[in-house]
C-alpha positions in Angstrom: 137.6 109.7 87.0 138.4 109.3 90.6 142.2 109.1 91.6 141.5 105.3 93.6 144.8 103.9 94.7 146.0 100.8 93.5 147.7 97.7 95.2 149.0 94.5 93.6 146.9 91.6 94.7 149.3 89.6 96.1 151.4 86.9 94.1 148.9 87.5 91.4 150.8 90.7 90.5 147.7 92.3 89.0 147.2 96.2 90.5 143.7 96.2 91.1 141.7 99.5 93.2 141.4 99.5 96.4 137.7 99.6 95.7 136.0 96.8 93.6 133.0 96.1 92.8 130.6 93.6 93.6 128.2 92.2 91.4 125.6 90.3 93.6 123.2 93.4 93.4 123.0 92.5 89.8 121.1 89.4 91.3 117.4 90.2 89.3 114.2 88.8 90.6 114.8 85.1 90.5 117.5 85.1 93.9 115.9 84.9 97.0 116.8 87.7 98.0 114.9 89.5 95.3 116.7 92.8 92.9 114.2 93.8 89.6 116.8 95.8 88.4 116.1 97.5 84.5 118.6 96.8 82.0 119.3 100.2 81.6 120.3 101.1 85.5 122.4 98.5 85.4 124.0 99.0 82.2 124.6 102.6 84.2 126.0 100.9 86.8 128.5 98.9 85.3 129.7 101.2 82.7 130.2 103.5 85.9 132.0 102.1 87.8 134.8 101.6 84.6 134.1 104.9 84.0 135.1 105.3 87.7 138.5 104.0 87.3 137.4 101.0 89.3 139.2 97.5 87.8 138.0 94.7 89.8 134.7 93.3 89.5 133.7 90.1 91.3 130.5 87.5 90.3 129.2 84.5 90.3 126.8 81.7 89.2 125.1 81.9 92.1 124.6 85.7 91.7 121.2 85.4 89.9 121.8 87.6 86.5 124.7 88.8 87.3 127.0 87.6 84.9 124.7 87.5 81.9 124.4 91.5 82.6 128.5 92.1 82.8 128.6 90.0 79.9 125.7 92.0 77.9 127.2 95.8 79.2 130.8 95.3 79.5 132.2 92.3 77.8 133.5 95.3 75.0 135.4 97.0 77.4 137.3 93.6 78.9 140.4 95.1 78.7 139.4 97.8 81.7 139.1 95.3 84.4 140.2 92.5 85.9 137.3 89.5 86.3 136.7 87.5 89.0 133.8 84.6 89.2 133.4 81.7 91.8 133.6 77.7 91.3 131.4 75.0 92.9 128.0 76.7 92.6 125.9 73.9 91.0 125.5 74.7 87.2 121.3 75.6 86.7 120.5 74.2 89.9 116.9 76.2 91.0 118.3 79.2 93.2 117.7 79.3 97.0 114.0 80.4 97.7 114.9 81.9 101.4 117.9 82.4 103.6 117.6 79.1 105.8 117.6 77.3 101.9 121.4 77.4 101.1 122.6 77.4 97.8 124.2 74.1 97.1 127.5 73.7 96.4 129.2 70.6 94.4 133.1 70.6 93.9 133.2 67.7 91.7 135.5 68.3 88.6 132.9 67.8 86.2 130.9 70.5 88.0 133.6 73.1 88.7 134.7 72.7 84.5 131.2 72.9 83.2 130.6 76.5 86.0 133.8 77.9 84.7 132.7 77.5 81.0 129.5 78.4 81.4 130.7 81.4 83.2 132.8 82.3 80.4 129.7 81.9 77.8 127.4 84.3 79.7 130.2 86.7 81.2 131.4 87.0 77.1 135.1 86.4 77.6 137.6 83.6 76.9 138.9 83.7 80.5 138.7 84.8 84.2 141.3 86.5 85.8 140.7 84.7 89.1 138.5 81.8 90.0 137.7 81.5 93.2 136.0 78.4 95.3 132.9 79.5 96.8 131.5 78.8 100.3 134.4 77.9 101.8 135.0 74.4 101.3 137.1 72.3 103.4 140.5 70.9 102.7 139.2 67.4 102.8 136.5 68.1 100.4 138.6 69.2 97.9 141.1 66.3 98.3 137.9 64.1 98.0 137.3 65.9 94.8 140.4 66.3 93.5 139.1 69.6 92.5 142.1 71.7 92.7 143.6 69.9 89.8 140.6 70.8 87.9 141.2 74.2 88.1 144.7 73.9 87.5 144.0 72.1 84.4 141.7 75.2 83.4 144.6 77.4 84.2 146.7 75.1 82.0 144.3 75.7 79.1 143.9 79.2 79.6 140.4 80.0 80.8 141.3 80.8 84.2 144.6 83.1 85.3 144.5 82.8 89.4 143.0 80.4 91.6 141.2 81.7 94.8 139.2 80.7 98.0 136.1 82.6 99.5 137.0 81.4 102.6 135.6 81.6 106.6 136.7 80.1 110.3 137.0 77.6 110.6 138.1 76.2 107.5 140.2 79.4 106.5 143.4 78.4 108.5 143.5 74.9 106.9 143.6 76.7 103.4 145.7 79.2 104.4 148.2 76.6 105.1 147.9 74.7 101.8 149.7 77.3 100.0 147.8 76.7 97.2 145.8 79.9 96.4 146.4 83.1 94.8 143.8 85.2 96.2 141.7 84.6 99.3 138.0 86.6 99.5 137.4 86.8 103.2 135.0 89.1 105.1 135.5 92.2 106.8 134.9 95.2 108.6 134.9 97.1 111.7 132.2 95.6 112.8 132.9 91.9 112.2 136.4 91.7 112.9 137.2 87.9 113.5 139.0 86.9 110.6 141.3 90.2 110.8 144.5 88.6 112.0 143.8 85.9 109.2 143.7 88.4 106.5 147.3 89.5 108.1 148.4 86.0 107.8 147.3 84.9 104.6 148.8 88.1 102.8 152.1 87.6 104.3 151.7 84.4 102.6 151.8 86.1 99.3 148.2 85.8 99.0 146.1 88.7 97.8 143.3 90.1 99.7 139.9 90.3 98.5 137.4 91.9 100.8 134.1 91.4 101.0 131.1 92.7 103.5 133.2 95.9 104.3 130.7 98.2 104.9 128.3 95.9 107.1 125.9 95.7 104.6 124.9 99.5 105.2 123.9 101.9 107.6 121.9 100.9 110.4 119.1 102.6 109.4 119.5 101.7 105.6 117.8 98.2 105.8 121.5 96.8 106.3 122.8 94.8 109.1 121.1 96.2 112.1 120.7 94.2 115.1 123.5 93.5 117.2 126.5 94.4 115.3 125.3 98.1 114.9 124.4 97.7 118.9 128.0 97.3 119.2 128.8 100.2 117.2 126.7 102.5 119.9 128.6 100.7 122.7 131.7 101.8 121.4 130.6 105.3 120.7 131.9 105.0 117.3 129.8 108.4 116.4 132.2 110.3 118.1 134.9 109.2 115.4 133.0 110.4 112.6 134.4 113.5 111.5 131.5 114.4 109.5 131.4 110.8 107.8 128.6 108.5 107.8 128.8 105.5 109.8 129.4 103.6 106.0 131.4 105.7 105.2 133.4 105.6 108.1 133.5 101.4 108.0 134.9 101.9 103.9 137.7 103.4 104.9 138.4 101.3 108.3 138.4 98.3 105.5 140.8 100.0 103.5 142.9 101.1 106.7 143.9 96.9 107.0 147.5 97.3 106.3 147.1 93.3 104.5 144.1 93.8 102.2 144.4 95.1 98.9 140.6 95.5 97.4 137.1 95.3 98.9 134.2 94.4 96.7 131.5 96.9 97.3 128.1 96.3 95.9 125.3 98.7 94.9 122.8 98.8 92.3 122.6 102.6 92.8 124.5 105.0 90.4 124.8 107.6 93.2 125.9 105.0 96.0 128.4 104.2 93.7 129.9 107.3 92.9 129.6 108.3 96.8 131.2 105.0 97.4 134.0 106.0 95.0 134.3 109.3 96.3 135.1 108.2 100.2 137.3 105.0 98.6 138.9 107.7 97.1 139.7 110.0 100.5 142.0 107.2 101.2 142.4 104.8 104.6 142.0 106.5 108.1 144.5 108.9 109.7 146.6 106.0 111.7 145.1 107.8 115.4 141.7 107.2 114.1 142.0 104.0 113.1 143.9 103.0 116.5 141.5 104.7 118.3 138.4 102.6 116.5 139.8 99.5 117.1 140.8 100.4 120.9 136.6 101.0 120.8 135.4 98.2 118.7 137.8 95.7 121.5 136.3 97.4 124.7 132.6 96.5 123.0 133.9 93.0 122.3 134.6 93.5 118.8 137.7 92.0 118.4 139.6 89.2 116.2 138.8 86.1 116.3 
């Protein structure tokens, strides 16, 4: 097991690694963005990364099979992590054939209670340890809705611990603001840096910090991101900082430098990514010159805060 450091989400108090886990690569053939995976790779997977000493794995309906297969593989060993799924993902609504048709989202109460209950039947638990609200709602929409007191009332009844957002610009300074969330999911790395202030922000708060997109969806010539972000990864000559890393590698533990964030969800459906991923999380943040350095680079390419 992999000494991974631990910090305590926010006003949640739970010590989660600084690595999680993301479970959208548990997806199966169904999403749009097609993942055949065998039962038995990711049965390897999951039971690897507890094995790992990771303790924060985050889901959702939206994610295909994803929570049917934690549910199936590691529902036994509940006690070894903490559980976070999403809200507002339409309960069996058809999933999204293609990346211009977006998932749809409904907020109502009855929706959000029947997602979270559903949730907990296929994930095999009686509770989450954070619900979050996906796709970044708006304040208004959830007023509209009142669909923050349905979640509190879940919370009230015990299925639900914490209550997050997955949250974006430009709706992510509203919710800061309402001082209503536990947790806030926001996206990150060295390569899209706009909402790094924000994550600053909304942990001194007392919010925890959930990560997601910290390694820029892989290397650029790993079938990842490519395009322009990686173009401005040339511009700032970010090879030079490498040290023997690759450039993921590199942008894992740029995420982890953030002085304000306290886990990033890493996904893979690869046993070896995993344990590599777990290896370099385990190496720790970047010297502080290093990481200085990259974002005096990243700023001079135009890669800065938003």
């Amino acid at each position: 097991m992999a000494d991974l450091e631990k910090r305590t989400l926010g006003r949640t108090g739970l010590p989660v690694t600084v690595l999680g886990y993301g479970a959208m690569e548990l997806r199966g053939p169904a999403h749009w963005r097609k993942r055949d995976i065998p039962e038995a790779q990711a049965s390897a997977v999951l039971n690897g990364l507890l094995d790992a000493g990771i303790n924060f794995v985050d889901t959702s309906i939206d994610y295909g099979m994803s929570e049917e297969l934690i549910g199936k593989f590691i529902s036994s060993r509940r006690s070894e992590y903490f559980l976070a799924s999403k809200c507002g993902c339409v309960v069996d609504a058809p999933q999204a054939t293609s990346r211009e048709q977006r998932t749809p989202h409904d907020f109502s109460r009855s929706n959000i209670r029947q997602g979270v209950e559903n949730s907990l039947k296929r994930l095999k638990t009686d509770y989450l340890d954070l619900v979050q609200f996906h796709a970044t709602p708006s304040k208004q929409t959830l007023e509209d809705n009142d669909s923050l007191q349905e979640v509190s009332d879940l919370k009230q009844e015990g299925k639900v611990r914490f209550i997050g957002m997955s949250g974006t610009l430009p709706n992510l300074r509203d919710h800061i603001a309402m001082d209503v969330f536990d947790s806030f999911q926001i996206p990150y790395s060295a390569l899209e840096r706009d909402h790094e202030d924000l994550i600053t922000q909304a942990e001194q708060s007392g919010a925890g910090i959930v990560i997601r997109g910290g390694v820029a969806k892989g290397d650029p010539d790993g079938g990842g991101l490519g395009g322009d972000p990686w173009q401005s990864w040339q511009k700032a000559g970010m090879d030079d900082l490498l040290n023997g890393m690759t450039p993921t590698q590199f942008l894992l533990r740029f995420t982890i430098s953030h002085p304000h964030m306290h886990t990033t969800i890493v996904g893979t459906a690869n046993p070896d990514h995993l344990a590599d991923n777990v290896k370099v999380a385990a190496m720790g943040p970047l010297s502080a010159d290093v990481y200085e350095e990259a974002k005096r680079r990243l700023a001079t390419a135009g890669v800065v805060p938003a």
